[in-house]
C-alpha positions in Angstrom: 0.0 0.0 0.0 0.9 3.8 -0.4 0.4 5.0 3.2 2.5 8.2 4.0 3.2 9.7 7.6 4.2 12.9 8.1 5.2 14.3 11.2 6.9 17.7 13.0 6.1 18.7 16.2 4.8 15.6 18.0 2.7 14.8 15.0 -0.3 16.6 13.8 -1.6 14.6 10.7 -1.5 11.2 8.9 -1.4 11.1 5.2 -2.6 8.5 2.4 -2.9 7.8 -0.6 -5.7 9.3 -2.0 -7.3 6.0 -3.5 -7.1 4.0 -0.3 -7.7 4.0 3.5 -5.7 3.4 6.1 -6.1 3.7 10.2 -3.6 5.9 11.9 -0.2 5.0 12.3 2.4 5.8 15.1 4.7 8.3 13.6 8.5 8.6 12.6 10.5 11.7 12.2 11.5 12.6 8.1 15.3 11.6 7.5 17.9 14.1 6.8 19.0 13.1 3.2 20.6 14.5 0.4 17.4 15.1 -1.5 15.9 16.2 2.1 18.9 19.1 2.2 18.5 20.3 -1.8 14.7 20.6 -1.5 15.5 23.1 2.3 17.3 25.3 -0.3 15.5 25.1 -3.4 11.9 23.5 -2.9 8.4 25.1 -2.5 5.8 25.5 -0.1 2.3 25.7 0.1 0.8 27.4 3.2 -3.0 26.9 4.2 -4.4 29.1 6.8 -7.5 28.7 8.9 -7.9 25.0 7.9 -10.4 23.6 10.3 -8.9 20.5 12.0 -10.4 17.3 10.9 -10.6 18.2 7.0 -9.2 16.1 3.8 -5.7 18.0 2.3 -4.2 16.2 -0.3 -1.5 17.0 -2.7 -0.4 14.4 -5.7 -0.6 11.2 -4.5 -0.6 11.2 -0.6 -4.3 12.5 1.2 -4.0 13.9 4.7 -6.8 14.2 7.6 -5.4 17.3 9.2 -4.7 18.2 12.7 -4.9 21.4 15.0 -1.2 22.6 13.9 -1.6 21.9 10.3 -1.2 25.0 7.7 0.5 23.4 4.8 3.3 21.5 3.0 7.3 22.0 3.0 9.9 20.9 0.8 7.6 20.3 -2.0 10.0 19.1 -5.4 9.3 22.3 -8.2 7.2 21.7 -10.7 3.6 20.7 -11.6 1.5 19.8 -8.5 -2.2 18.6 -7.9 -3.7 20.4 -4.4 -7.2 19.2 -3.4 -9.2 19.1 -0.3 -12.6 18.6 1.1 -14.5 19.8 5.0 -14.5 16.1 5.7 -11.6 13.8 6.1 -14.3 11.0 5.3 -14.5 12.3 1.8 -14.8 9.7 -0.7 -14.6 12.2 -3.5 -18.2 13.3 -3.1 -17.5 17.3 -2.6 -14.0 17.6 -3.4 -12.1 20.3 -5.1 -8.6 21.1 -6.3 -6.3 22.8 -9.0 -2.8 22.6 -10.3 0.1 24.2 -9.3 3.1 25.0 -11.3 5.7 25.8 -9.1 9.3 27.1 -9.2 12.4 26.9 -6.9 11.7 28.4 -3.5 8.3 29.4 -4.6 5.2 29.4 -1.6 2.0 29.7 -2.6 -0.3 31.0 -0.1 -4.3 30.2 0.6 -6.7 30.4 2.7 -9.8 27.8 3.8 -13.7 29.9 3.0 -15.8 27.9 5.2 -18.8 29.4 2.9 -17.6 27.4 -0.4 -15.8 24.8 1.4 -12.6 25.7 -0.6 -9.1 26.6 -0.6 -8.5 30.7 -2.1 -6.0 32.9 -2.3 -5.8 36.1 -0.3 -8.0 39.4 -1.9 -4.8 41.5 -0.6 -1.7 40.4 -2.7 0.4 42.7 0.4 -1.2 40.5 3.1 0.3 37.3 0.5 3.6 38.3 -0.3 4.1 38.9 4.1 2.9 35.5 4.5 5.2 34.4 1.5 8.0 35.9 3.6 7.1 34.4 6.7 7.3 31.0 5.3 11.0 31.5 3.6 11.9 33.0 7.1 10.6 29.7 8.7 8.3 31.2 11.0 5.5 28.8 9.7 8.0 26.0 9.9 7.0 23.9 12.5 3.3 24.1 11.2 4.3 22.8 8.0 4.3 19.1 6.9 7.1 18.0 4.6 5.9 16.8 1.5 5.6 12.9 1.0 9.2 12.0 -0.8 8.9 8.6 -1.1 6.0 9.2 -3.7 7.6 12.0 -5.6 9.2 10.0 -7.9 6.0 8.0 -9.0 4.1 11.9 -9.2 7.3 12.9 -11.8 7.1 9.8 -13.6 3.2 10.8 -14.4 3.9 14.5 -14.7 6.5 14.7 -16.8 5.0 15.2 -19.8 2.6 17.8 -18.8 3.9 21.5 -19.0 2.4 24.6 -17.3 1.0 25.6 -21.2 -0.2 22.1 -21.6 -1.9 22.3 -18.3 -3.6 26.0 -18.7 -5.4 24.7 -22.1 -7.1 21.7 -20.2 -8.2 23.3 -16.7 -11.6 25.0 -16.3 -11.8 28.3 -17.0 -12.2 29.2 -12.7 -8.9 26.7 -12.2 -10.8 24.9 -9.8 -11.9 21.3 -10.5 -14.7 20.1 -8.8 -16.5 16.9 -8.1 -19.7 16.1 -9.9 -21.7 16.7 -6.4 -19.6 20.0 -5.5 -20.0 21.4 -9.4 -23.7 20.2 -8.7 -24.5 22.2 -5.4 -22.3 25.5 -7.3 -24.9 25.5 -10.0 -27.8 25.3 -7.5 -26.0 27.8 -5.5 -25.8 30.1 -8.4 -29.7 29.3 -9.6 -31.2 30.0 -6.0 -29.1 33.7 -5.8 -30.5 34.4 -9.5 -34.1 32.9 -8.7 -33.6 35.2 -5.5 -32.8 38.4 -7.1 -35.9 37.6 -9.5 -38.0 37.9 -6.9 -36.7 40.8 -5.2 -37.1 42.7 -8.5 -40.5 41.7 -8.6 -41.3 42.7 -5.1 -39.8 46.1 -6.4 -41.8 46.8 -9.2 -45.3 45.3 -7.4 -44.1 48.1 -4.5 -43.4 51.0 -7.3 -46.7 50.3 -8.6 -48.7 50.6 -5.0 -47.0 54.1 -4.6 -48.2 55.2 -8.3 -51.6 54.2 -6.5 -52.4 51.6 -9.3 -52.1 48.2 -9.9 -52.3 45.2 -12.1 -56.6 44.8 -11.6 -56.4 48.8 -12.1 -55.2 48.7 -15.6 -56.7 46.0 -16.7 -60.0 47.9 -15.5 -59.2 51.2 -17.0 -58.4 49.1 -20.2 -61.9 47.3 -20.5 -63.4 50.4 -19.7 -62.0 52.7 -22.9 -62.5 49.5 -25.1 -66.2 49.6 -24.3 -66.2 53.4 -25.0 -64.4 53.0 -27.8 -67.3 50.3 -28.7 -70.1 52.5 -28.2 -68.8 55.7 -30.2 -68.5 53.2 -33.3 -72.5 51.8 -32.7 -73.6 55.5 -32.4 -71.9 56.6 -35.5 -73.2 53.3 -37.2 -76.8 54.0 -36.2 -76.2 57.8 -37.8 -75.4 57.0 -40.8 -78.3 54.6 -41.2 -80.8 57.8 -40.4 -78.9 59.4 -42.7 
């Protein structure tokens, strides 16, 4: 099996493989390697803040359930990378969302969980980003920060490495997030409710406009019949005229 553990700080999450379950193991402490060293001076980062404990993170091929401490991944290799997550660690794919990132040496991406949409976004103010960015490089996130899961890098590379940042911007949706059937599903109903909402509230509007006008819909209508059956009654008069005539 491809079960990953990751661990800093007396352990704050277990990770996965996305396509398969596993109980919690105990946890070991990431060896100092070669690779280990090169990616401390040159790898990426992803930071997460606000994360609620108990959620699904993944990234490639390894799936976390999160703990308290948890606000993202260290050492990540550059390069094209998969980030997806869901509120529940219990996901089976249901409601879950991710996107790609292309990453380059030393880069950190930065995002933050909206418990309204259930998703990972990136910070409105790009000020408030590049700080956080900062903070990262400077290690003050450090011991918040999982190392990323080496020991399936090279299988993520070997499926990866034909597929450039250009390759990878003509097949994402348009919003760069890809969502489950279910998630895409409860977006659209999201989006029909607000329209079907607004509807209504226009409606309400104009119904309200007309009341101060001091007319309404059984008003026109009336005034309507009413100059038809004038109307009417001119032409029979004029009719009965011209036969006197």
């Amino acid at each position: 099996g491809c079960l990953c553990v990751c661990v800093w700080g007396g352990g704050v999450l277990v990770g996965r493989a996305p396509t398969r379950t596993s109980p919690r193991m105990p946890t070991t402490r990431m060896e100092r390697t070669a690779e280990v060293e090169r990616l401390q001076e040159h790898g990426c980062s992803v930071l997460c803040l606000d994360c609620p404990e108990g959620m699904l993170f993944g990234i490639d091929y390894a799936a976390f359930t999160i703990g308290p401490r948890f606000m993202g991944v260290k050492l990540v290799p550059p390069g094209l990378h998969y980030v997806y997550t869901s509120g529940s660690g219990e996901d089976v794919g249901v409601s879950r969302t991710g996107f790609f990132l292309y990453m380059r040496p030393q880069e950190v991406a930065v995002f933050r969980w909206d418990p309204s949409v259930e998703e990972l976004v990136r910070p409105d103010n790009l000020d408030e980003e590049a700080r956080y960015a900062d903070g990262v490089r400077g290690f003050d996130f450090d011991q918040h920060l999982g190392p990323y899961p080496l020991d399936l890098s090279s299988q993520w590379s070997e499926l990866t490495r034909y597929a450039t940042a250009q390759l990878v911007a003509k097949i994402e949706p348009v919003g760069k997030v890809v969502r489950s059937k279910r998630a895409e599903y409860d977006a659209i109903s999201a989006a029909k409710m607000a329209s079907q909402e607004a509807a209504e509230e226009e409606a309400k509007a104009n119904l309200t406009e007309q009341e101060g006008d001091g007319t309404t819909g059984e008003d026109e209508d009336a005034t309507m019949i009413a100059a038809a059956n004038t109307q009417e009654g001119e032409q029979e008069q004029e009719q009965q005229q011209q036969q006197q005539q």
